[in-house]
N, C-alpha and C positions, 0 to 999 in steps of 0.2 A: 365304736360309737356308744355314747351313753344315752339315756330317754331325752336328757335336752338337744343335742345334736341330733340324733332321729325327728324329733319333731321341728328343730331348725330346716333339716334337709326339707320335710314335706312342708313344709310353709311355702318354701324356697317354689316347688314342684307347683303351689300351688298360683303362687305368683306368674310366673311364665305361662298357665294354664286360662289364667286370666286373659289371658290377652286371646282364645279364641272362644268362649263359652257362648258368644253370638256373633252372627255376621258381620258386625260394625261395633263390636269392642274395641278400645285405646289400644294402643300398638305403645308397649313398654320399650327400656332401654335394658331389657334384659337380658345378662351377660350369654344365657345358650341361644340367644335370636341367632345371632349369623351362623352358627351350626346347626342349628334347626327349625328355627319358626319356619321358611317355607317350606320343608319336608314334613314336619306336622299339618300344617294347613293343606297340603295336598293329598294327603294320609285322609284327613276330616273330608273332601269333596269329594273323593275316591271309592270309600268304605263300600259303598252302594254297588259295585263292580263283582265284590266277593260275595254278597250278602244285601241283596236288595234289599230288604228293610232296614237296612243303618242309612235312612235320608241323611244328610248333612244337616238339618236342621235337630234330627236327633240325635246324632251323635255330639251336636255341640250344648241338647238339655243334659247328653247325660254328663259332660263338660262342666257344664255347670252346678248338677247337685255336688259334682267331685268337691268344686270349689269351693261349696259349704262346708268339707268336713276340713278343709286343710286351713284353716282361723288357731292361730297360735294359743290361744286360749282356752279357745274349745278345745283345742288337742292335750293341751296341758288338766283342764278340768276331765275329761274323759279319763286319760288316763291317771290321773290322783285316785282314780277310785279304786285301782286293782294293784298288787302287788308284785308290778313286774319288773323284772331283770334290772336293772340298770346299765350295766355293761353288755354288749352281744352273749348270747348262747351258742351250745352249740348242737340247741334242737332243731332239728328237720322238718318240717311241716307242709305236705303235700296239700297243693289244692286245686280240684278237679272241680273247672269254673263252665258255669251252664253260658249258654251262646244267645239267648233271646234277647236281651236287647244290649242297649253298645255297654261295654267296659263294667257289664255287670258282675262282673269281680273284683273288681275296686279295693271294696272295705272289707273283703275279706285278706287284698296282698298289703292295705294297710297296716292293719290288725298284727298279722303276723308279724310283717316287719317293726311295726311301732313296739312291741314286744320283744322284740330284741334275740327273735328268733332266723331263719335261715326260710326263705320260700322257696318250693318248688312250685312253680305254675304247669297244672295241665290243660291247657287252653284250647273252649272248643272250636272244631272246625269253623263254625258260625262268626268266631270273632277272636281270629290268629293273629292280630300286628298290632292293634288298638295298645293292650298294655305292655306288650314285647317292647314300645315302642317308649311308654313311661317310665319302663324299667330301664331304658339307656339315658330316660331324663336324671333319673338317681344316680344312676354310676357316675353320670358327669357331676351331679353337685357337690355329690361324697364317695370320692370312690371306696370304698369300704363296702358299699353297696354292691358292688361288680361280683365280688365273692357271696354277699347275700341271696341275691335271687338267681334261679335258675329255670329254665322251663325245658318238658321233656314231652318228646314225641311218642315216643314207645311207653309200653306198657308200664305201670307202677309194679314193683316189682317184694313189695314189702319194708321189713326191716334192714335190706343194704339199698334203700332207696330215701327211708323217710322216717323216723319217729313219731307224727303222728298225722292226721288226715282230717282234709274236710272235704266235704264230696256233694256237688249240688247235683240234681239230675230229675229225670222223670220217676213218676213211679216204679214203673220198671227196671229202670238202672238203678234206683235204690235199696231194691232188692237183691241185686247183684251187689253192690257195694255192702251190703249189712251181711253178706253170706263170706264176701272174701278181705274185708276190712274190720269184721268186731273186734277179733284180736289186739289190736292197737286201740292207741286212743282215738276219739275218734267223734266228728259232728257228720252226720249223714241227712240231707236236705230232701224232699220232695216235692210233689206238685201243689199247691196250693192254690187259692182264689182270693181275692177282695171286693167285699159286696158293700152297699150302701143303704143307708135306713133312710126314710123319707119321712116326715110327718104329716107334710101338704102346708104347714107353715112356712116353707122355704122362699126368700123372695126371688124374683128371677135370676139375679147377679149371683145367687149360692147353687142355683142351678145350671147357670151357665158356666161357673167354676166347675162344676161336678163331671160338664163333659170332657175337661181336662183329664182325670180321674177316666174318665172311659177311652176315650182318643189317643192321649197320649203313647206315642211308642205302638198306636195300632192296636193295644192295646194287650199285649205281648209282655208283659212286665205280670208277675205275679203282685204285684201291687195295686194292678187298675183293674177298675170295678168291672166285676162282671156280669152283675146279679144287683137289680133293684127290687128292696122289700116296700111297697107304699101301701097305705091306708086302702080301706074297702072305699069304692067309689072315688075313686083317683082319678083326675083324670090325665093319661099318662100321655094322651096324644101332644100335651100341651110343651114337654118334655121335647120330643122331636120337634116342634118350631123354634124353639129356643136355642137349638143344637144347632142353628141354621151356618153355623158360624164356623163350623169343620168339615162343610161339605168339599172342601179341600184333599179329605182322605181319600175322596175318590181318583184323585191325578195319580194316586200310586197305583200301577197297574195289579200287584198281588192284592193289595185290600179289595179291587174292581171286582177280580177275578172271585177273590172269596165273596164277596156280597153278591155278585152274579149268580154264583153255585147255589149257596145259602138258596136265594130269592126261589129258584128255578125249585130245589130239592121242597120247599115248602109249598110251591101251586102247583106241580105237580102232585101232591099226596096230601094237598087240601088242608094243610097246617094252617089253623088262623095267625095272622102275625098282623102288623103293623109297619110301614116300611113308608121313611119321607126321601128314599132315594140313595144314601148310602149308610143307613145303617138300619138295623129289621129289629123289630123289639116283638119278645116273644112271650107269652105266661107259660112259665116251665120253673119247678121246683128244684132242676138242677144247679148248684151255684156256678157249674162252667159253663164258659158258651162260648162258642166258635169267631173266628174273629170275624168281624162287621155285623156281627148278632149281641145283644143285650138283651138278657132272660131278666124279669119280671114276677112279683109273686103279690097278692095282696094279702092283707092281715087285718085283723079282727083287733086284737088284742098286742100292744109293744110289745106286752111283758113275754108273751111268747115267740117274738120274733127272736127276745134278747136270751130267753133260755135257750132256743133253737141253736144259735149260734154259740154260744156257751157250750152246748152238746158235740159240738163239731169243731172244735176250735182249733183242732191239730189238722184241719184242712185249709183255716181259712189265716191270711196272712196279715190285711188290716178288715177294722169297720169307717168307714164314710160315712159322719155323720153332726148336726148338732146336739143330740141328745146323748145323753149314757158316758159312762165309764171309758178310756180307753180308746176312745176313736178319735176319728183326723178329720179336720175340717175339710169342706170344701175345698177340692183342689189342689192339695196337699199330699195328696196319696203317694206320687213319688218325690218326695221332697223328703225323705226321713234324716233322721237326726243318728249322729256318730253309734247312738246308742241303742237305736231302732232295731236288731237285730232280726236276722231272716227267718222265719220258722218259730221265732222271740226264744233262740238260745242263746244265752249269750257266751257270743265267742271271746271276746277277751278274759272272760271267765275263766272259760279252758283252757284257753293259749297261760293265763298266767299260772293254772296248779300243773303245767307241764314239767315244772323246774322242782317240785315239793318232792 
């Protein structure tokens, strides 16, 4: 395949895709329906069996950012900007995809493959069938693709395994990965956060977007806010009335469970917090926070909120914000663009000086 036929395939991919990114999407005449649309749509109701937190509602958001990247144009402008392959390679490229929220490896088995390289998928336990499942949408549009991706259960075994690696994970495991991966080439990912800047200008409609930004996906996405910075004398209560509108997260019996524990762990040990029922808002200067918790910190001065974070920037993944350089509006937080890259390395970069 050449860069225009790979990006004809994922167009192809993305069109079929279309047709489940919400519950009451158009039902296309699309040639892989009778072999798959209802195996895909039972796959999307299912997920929650393996992995309680992939609702069917989120796994068809994450359905939908898919759909944003696969716009023919936008795949064409993307990749205009990097120097790659035109015909297949025949580099290796392993990647060891984190499990928190659905098919959150996507744009990285994009990536590789749009680059005209060879994917190994090592897929976590968290979320085994989601793209095993995309990757037989490919083999059918183009079979070329069938020899392209692979996925493997057992251990990465080096260079009779892969050429070069990308590796998301915890802290922890990233430290294992940097200890037995430098060798190669090589993007090694970690844990990260996304916080939000406040000014106290915001009208309620930028606020009520912003709980998007916290809720979504539970909140389990290194992209959603975990940490709000607002003004001295904020008043933050006003914040939880407005949020009235995702008291839904509590139908999910693990967010119950975690906002139960949370709750309990803080009257028990006399923690001040803040809580309108299913979510606790706390003032702690750590920018993580446990899920159905949302840490809080006031400030004096922007200009140090925005050094602060500047000082820490290789923890923190986006800013939430209307003010400043670099940050995502309202609501936007998982909605990034082809280009948005994780940890802000950009992987087409790498993937293209693989061939140099």
């Amino acid at each position: 395949m050449n860069r225009l036929e790979r990006i004809d395939a994922f167009v192809n991919l993305g069109q079929f895709l279309e047709q489940f990114k919400t519950i009451d999407a158009s039902t296309s005449n699309h040639p892989l329906n009778e072999q798959f649309y209802t195996e895909f749509e039972n796959l999307i109701e299912n997920a929650y069996i393996e992995n309680a937190w992939f609702t069917p509602a989120h796994v068809r958001n994450s359905i939908e950012g898919i759909c944003s990247f696969l716009d023919r144009e936008k795949l064409k402008e993307w990749t205009k900007q990097y120097h790659i392959a035109d015909q297949s390679t025949d580099k290796r490229v392993a990647v060891i995809m984190a499990g928190n929220i659905p098919m959150v490896g996507f744009h990285d088995m994009l990536s590789v493959l749009i680059s005209g390289h060879h994917f190994i998928g090592k897929l976590s336990s968290k979320d085994n069938r989601l793209l095993d499942f995309v990757s037989k949408l490919l083999g059918e549009i183009n079979s070329e693709f069938k020899s392209l991706i692979s996925f493997k259960n057992e251990q990465l075994k080096g260079k009779q395994d892969f050429d070069a690696i990308i590796a998301t994970g915890s802290n922890n495991s990233a430290r294992y990965f940097e200890a037995y991966f430098s060798k190669y080439p090589h993007i090694i990912r970690r844990n990260r956060n996304s916080v939000a800047i406040l000014t106290g200008d915001e009208s309620q409609e930028e606020i009520h977007k912003l709980g998007q930004d916290v809720f979504q996906y539970f909140g389990l996405g290194c992209r959603n806010v975990s940490k709000l910075y607002v003004p001295e004398n904020y008043d933050i209560t006003k914040i939880l009335d407005i949020w009235q509108d995702y008291v839904p997260s509590l139908d999910h019996n693990k967010y119950l469970n975690n906002h139960d524990y949370q709750r309990s762990l803080y009257l028990m040990n006399a923690v001040k917090h803040l809580d309108n029922g299913f979510l606790l808002l706390k003032e702690d200067a750590a920018m993580t926070s446990p899920i159905a918790v949302l840490h809080y910190e006031h400030y004096r001065d922007i200009n140090q909120v925005k050094n602060l974070l500047k000082e820490n920037s290789e923890h923190i993944q986006c800013i939430v914000s209307k003010i400043g350089e670099n940050t995502i509006p309202f609501g936007k937080a998982q909605q990034p663009n082809l280009n948005d890259y994780a940890d802000n390395v950009d992987t087409m970069d790498f993937l293209s000086r693989l061939n140099s």
